[in-house]
C-alpha positions in Angstrom: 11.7 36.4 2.9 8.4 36.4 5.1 6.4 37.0 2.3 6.6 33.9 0.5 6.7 32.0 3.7 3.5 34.0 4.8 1.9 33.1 1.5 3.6 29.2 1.5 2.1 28.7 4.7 -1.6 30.2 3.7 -1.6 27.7 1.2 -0.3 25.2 3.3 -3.5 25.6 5.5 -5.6 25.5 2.8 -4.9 22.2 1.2 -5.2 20.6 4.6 -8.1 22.1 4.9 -9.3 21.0 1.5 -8.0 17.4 2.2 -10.2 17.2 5.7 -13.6 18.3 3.9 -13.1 15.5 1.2 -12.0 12.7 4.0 -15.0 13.8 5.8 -17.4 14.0 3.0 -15.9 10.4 2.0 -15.9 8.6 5.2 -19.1 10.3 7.1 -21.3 10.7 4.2 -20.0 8.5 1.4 -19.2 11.3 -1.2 -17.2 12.7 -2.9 -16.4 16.6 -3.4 -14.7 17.8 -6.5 -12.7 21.0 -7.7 -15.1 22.8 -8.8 -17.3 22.5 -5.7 -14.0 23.5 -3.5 -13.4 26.4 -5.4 -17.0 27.9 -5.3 -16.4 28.2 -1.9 -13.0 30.8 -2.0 -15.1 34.1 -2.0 -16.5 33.7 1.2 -13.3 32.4 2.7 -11.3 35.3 1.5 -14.4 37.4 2.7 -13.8 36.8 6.1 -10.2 35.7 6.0 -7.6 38.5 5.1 -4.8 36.2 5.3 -6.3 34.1 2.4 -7.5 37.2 0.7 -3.6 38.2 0.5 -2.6 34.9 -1.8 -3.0 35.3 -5.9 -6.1 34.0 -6.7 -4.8 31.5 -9.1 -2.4 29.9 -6.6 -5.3 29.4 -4.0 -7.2 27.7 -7.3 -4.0 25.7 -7.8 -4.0 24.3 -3.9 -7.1 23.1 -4.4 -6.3 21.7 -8.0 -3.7 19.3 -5.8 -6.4 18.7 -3.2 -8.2 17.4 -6.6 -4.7 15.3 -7.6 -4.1 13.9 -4.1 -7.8 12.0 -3.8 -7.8 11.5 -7.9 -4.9 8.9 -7.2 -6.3 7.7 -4.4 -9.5 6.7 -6.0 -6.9 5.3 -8.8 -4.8 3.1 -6.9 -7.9 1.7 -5.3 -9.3 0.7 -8.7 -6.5 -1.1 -9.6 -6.3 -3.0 -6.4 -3.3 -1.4 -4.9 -2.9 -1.2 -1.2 -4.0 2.8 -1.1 -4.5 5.5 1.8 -6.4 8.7 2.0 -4.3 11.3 1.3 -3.1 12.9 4.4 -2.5 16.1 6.0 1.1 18.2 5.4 3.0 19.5 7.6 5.4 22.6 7.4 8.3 20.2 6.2 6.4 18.7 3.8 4.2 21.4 2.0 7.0 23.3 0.2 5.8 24.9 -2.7 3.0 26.8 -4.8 2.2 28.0 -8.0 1.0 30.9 -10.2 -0.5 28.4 -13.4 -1.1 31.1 -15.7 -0.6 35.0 -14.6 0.2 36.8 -11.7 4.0 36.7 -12.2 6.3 38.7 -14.6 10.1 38.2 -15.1 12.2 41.2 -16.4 15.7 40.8 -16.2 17.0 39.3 -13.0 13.9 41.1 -11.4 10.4 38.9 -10.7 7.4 40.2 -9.9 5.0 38.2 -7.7 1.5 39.7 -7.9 0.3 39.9 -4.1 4.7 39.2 -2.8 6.4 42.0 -4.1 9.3 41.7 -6.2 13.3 40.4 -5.8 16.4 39.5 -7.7 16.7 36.3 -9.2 19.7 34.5 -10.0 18.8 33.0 -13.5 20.6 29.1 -13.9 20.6 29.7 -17.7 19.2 32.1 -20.4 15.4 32.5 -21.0 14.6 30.7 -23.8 11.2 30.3 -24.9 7.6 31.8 -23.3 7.4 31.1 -19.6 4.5 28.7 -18.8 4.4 28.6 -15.0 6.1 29.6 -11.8 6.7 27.8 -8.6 8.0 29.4 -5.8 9.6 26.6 -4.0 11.4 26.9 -0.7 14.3 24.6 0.1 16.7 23.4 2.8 19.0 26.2 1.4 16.6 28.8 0.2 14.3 29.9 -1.6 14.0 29.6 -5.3 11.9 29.7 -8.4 10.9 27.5 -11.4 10.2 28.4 -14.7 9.1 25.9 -17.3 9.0 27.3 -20.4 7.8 26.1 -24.3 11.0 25.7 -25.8 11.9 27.6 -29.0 13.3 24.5 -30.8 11.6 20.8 -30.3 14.1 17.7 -30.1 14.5 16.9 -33.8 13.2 14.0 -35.8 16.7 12.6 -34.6 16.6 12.1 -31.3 12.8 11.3 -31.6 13.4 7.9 -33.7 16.3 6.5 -31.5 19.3 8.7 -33.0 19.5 10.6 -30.1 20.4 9.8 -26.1 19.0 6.6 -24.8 18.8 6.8 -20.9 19.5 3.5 -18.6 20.6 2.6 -15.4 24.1 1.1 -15.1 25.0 3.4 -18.2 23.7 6.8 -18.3 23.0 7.2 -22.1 24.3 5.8 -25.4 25.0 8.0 -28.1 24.0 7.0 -31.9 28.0 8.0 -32.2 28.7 4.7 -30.4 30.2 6.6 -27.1 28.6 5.5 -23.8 28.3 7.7 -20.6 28.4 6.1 -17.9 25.9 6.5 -14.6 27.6 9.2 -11.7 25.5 7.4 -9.3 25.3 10.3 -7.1 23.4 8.7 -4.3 26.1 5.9 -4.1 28.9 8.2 -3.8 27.2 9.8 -0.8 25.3 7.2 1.0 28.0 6.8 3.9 27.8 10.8 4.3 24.2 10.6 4.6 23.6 7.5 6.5 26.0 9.3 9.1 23.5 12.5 8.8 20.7 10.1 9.2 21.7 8.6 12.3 22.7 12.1 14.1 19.3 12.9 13.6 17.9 8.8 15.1 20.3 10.3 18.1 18.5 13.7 18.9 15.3 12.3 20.4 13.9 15.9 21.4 11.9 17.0 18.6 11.3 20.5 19.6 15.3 20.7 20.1 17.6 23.1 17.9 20.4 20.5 17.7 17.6 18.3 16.0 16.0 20.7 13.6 19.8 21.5 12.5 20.4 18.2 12.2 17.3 17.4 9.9 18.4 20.8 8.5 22.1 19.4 7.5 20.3 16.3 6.4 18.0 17.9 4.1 20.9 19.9 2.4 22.7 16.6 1.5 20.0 15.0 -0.1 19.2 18.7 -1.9 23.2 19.1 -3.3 22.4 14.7 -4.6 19.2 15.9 -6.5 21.2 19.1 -7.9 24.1 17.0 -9.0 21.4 14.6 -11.3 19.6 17.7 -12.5 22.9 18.8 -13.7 24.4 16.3 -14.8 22.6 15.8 -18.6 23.4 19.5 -19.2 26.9 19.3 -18.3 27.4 16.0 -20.5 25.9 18.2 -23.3 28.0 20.9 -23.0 31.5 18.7 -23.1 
């Protein structure tokens, strides 16, 4: 899909970009730029930038709405006296997402439509239940794929609001007001020798600009990806037993 990757990386470039006018601001002239000053400035960029000119204007918006995020805990963390960092710049590994807020995006069946991308077939997890609120397109070791939070129909009832519902912990995973208790998968623990294996196959390819590493990093990536599946899964498939 060279669309969303043409459009991923645009934003990518953006938010960096973003990030090095407030450092600047902050550390040369002892300011401090907001959102709404950032944004001002897209219609001349996507004057003379057709690449920038090519992303929804609500996703560039949103980019900078993250710029706004990044230095808004930075400033927070310092307050409290926590050891803090200005936020730094992303690189393609680590920039992996963006994010239509409001429009720009329709789903019809199994078919979404991107405004500025095109459209393509989605594979839909579960049914549609409720009004869509947002839409990430969010590209992962395995793929790309979207999110879709939506309001739900039916709000968690006065039950499980006062304590008569799922209780959530660490050693067990929830107990029920039934008495029965679930215990913790521990995911991560059931794969850390697997992945501290991966981990040291990538410490042995020193090249950095090798295939054999970026495979590496790539089989890595997937291992951790399939642990954070198995948690996001795991509530709905206790639910449905």
């Amino acid at each position: 899909m060279k669309q969303p990757a043409f459009s991923l990386d645009t934003c990518r470039e953006l938010y960096n970009a973003s990030l090095q006018e407030r450092r600047d601001a902050y550390q040369i002239n002892h300011v401090s730029l907001n959102y709404n000053s950032q944004s001002a400035q897209l219609p001349g960029i996507k004057a003379i930038r057709p690449d920038v000119a090519a992303v929804h204007s609500q996703v560039l918006q949103d980019v900078l709405r993250r710029s706004q995020k990044a230095f808004d805990n930075f400033f927070r963390r310092g307050k409290a006296g926590q050891e803090t960092g200005l936020p730094k710049i992303q690189g393609q590994g680590f920039f992996d997402s963006f994010v239509y807020p409001q429009s720009g995006f329709r789903l019809e069946g199994d078919k979404l439509h991107l405004s500025k991308i095109g459209s393509c077939r989605v594979r839909l997890s579960r049914p549609i239940e409720g009004r869509i609120k947002t839409c990430t397109i969010k590209r992962e070791a395995d793929g790309w794929y979207v999110v879709l939070p939506l309001n739900a129909i039916n709000p968690a009832s006065s039950e499980d609001r006062e304590g008569g519902g799922d209780r959530l912990g660490i050693e067990c995973f929830a107990a029920v007001s039934n008495g029965e208790r679930v215990e913790n998968p521990k995911h991560y623990r059931a794969a850390e020798s697997e992945l501290k294996r991966a981990q040291r196959t990538v410490t042995r390819r020193k090249n950095k600009r090798s295939n054999r590493r970026r495979k590496a990093i790539n089989i890595l990536a997937k291992k951790h990806l399939h642990i954070k599946r198995q948690r996001a899964d795991f509530p709905g498939r206790r639910r449905l037993m």
